[in-house]
N, C-alpha and C positions, 0 to 999 in steps of 0.2 A: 833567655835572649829576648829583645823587643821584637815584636813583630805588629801587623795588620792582617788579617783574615777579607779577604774578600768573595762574594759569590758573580763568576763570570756567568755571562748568557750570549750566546749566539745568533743576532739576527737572521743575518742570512746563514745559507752551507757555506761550512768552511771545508779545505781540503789540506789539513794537517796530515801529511803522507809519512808514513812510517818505511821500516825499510822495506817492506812489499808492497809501499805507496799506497797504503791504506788508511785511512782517518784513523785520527785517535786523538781524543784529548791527552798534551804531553807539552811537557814544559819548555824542549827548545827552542819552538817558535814563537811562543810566551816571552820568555828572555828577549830574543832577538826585535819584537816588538818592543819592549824596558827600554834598552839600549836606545834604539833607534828616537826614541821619545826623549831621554836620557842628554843624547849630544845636542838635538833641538833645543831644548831647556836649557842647558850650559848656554850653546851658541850664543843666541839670542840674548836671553837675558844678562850675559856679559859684553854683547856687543852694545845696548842699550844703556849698559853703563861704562862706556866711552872705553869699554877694553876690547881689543880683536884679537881675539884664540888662534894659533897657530894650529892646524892639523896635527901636528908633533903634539901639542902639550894638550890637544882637547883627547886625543887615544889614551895618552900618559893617564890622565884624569879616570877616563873611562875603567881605565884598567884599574885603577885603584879602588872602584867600585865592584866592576864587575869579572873582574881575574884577568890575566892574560899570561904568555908564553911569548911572547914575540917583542915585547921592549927590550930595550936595552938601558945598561946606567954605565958610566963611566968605560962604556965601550968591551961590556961583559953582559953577557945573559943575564934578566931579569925578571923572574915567574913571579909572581903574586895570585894568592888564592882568592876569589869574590868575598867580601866580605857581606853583600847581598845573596841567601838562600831564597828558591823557591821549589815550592813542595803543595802537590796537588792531590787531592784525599784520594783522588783513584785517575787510572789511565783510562780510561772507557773506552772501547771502539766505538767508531760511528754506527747509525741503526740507518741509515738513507741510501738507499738502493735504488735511486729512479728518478729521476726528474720529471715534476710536473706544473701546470700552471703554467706552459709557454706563451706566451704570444709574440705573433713578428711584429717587426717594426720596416720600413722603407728604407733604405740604404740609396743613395743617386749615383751610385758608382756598380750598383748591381744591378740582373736585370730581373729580377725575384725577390717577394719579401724574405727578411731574416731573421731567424730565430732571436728574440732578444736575450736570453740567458747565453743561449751558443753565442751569440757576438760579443759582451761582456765576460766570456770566462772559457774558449776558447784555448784549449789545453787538458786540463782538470774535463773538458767538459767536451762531446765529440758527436759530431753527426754522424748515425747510423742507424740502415733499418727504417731510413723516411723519418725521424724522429731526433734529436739531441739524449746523448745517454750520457750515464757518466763513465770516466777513461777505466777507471779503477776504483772501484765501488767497496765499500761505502764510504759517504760522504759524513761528515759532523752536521745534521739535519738544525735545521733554524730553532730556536725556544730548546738549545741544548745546555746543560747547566753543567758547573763542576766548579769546588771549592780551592779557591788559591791564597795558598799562606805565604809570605812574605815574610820571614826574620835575617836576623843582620848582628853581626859583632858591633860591638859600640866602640867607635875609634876618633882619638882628640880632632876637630875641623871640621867632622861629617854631620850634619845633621838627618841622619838617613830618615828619620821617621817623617820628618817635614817633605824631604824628597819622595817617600813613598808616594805621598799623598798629591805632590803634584803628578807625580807620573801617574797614577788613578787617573784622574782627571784628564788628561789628556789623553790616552787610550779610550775615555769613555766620548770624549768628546770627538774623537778622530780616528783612535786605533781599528783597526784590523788585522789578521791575520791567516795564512795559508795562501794557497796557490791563487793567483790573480785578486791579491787582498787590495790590488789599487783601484781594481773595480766595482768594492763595493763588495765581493765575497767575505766571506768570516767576519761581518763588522761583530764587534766587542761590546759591549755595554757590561760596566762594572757595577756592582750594590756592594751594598755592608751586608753584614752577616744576618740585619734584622730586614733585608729585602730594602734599604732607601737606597735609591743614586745616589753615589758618589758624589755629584755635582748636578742642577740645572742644568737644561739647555737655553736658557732663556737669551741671555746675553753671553761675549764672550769679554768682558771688563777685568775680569780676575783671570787671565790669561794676553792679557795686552802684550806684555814686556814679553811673550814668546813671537810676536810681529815684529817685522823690519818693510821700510818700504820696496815698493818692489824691484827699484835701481840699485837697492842697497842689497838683494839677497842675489842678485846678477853679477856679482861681486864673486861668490861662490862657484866652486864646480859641484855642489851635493848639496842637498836640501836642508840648510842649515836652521832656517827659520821659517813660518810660516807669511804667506805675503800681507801687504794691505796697499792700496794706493788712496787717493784723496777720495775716495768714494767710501773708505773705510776697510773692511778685511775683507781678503780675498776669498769669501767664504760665501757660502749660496744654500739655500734651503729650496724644494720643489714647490711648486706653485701650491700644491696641494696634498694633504694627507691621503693614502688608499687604503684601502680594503687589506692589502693582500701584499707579502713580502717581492710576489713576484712584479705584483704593477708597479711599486718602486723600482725592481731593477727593469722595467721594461722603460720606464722616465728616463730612466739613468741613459739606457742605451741609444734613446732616442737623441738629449742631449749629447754625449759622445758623438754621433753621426755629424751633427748638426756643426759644431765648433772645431773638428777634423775637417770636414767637405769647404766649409767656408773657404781654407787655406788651397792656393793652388797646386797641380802638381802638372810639371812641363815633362820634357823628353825624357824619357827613363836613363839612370844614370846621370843627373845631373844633382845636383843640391836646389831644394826647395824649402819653402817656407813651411811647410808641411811637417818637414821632415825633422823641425824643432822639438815638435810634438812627442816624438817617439820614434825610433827606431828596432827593427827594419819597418817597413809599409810594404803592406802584399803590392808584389810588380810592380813599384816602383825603389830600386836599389839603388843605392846610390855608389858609382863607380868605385869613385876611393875609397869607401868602406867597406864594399863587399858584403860576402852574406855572412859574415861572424860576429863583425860588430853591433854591438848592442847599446841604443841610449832607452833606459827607463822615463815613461810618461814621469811629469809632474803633477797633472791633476791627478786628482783620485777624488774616488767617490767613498759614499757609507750610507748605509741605511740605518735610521733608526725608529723603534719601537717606544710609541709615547699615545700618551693615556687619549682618547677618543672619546664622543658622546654617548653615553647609556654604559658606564666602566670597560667600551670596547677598546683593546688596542688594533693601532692604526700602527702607515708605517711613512714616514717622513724621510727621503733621500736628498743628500747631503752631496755637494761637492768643496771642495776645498785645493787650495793652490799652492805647493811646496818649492817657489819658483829655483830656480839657478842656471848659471849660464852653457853656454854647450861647454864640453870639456875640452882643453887646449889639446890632447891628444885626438882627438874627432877632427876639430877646424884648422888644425895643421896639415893633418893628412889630404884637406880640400884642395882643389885648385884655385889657381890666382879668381874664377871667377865665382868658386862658393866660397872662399873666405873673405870679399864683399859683400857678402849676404850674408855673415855671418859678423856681422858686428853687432856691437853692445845695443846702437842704434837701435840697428835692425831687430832685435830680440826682445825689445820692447816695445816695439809696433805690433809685433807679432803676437804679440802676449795681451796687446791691449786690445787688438782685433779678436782673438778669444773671449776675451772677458767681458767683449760688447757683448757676444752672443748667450754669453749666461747669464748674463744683468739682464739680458728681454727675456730669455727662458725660464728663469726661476727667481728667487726674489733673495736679496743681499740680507747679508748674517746684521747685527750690529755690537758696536762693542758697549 
């Protein structure tokens, strides 16, 4: 069968939870990053050539790659096996039992500094003992390795070999995975088997056609494309390389403060601008949603590891914008006066008052 061999490396801790919610290198979250990179790819790049995918036919798709249970055809049950394998030399547990390298950061909404790892990864990650621990120990420890095979049945219209390789590329360039993977935990970095990256970070020119502009992916309720506006991609590198995996996520956390607090938040229970961002927001609920609903952020972060002066690695954090617009079930559920405030308008002011904040913050990708 064809395959690619790749060797994964893990910047940050990742928290790949098994069923005792213990780390381990294991292939379903693996997969479930593919995918997700997968419908992007599709999305985009067919919407760029003047076609727009129907959520029906981009699953249908999905499924012919990566198996499903849940289609239908002619109004009868329809199972199809993946024709995509992947297979990892070994499961390994995590070896990381303890967080260290903390530093706080300032929060204007607290009246104490905050742990910046605890504030980024919150969950996975837990205060106690005066100190941030981890919830459920061990963790996938950063500069963690494990070898991942890819083979595939060869089937007439697939080009799966070609696809493997964008989907490389774009995990190396953005993936993540595990618990609070949008913060920047688990970031990915792919090689070949003889240790080269998969791709440069140099430019993102050979991944153009996965951008749409940013009224165009507002179009969307799920993060179909990745953004760009007239300034270019919505994509951002830190001012500066660090020492140390944790000063990157301590940047990170600081920008997160920074482009959150900017947005206001009024009388509790109400809908704010804020609240575009992500939902819930600690003590600020918003009436009609209550506390079960749930909007996932859009940004996300990554850390990456790139070569420094005297052969040292450094670590370079990363945000990037997977924009879409709130979901019709969310802004129905509003009253007459948060679904004024929840127009297309409005979601792009909103979005472009964020993105002031990380265009002074950190400095713009280019394609």
């Amino acid at each position: 069968m064809p395959s690619q061999t790749f060797i994964l490396r893990t910047v940050t801790p990742a928290f790949l939870g098994n069923a005792e919610q213990r780390s381990e290198w294991r292939t379903p979250p693996l997969k479930a990053c593919l995918r997700q990179w997968w419908r992007l790819l599709r999305f985009s790049r067919s919407y760029n050539q003047g076609k727009h995918p129907t959520v029906a036919a981009l699953r249908e798709k999905e499924g012919e790659v990566f198996g499903h249970a849940w289609l239908e055809h002619n109004k009868r049950p329809w199972f199809f096996r993946s024709v995509l394998k992947l297979s990892l030399e070994r499961w390994e547990p995590g070896a990381m039992t303890a967080v260290s390298g903390e530093d706080k950061v300032h929060h204007p909404n607290v009246k104490f500094p905050v742990g910046a790892l605890l504030y980024l990864g919150y969950g996975p990650l837990l205060y106690g003992g005066g100190a941030t621990v981890l919830k459920a120990p061990p963790g996938l420890a950063p500069a963690s390795y494990a070898r991942l095979r890819l083979f595939w049945y060869e089937r007439e219209g697939q080009d799966l070999d070609k696809l493997v390789t964008w989907l490389a590329v774009l995990v190396h360039w953005f993936g993540a995975v595990g618990g609070r993977s949008r913060n920047g935990w688990g970031s990915l970095q792919l090689f070949s088997e003889e240790g080269k990256p998969v791709t440069d970070l140099v430019n993102l020119k050979s991944l153009e056609t996965c951008f749409l502009n940013l009224d165009e992916c507002l179009q969307q309720e799920w993060p179909a494309a990745l953004g760009k506006d007239e300034r270019g991609p919505l994509v951002w590198w830190g001012q500066r390389a660090h020492p140390t995996w944790q000063d990157a996520m301590k940047e990170l956390a600081a920008i997160k403060i920074a482009f959150r607090t900017v947005l206001p938040l009024g009388t509790p229970g109400e809908f704010y601008d804020r609240h575009f961002l992500g939902y819930p927001v600690t003590k600020h609920m918003v009436r009609a949603w209550g506390p079960q609903r749930r909007l996932a952020g859009q940004l996300r972060f990554k850390v990456h590891a790139v070569q420094g002066t005297n052969a040292r690695e450094v670590y370079l954090p990363m945000a990037f914008h997977l924009p879409h617009k709130l979901p019709r079930e969310l802004e129905m559920s509003l009253d007459p006066a948060g679904k004024k405030k929840a127009t297309l308008e409005n979601q792009i002011r909103v979005w472009r008052e964020v993105h002031k904040v990380l265009d002074k913050k950190m400095r713009r990708a280019t394609f």
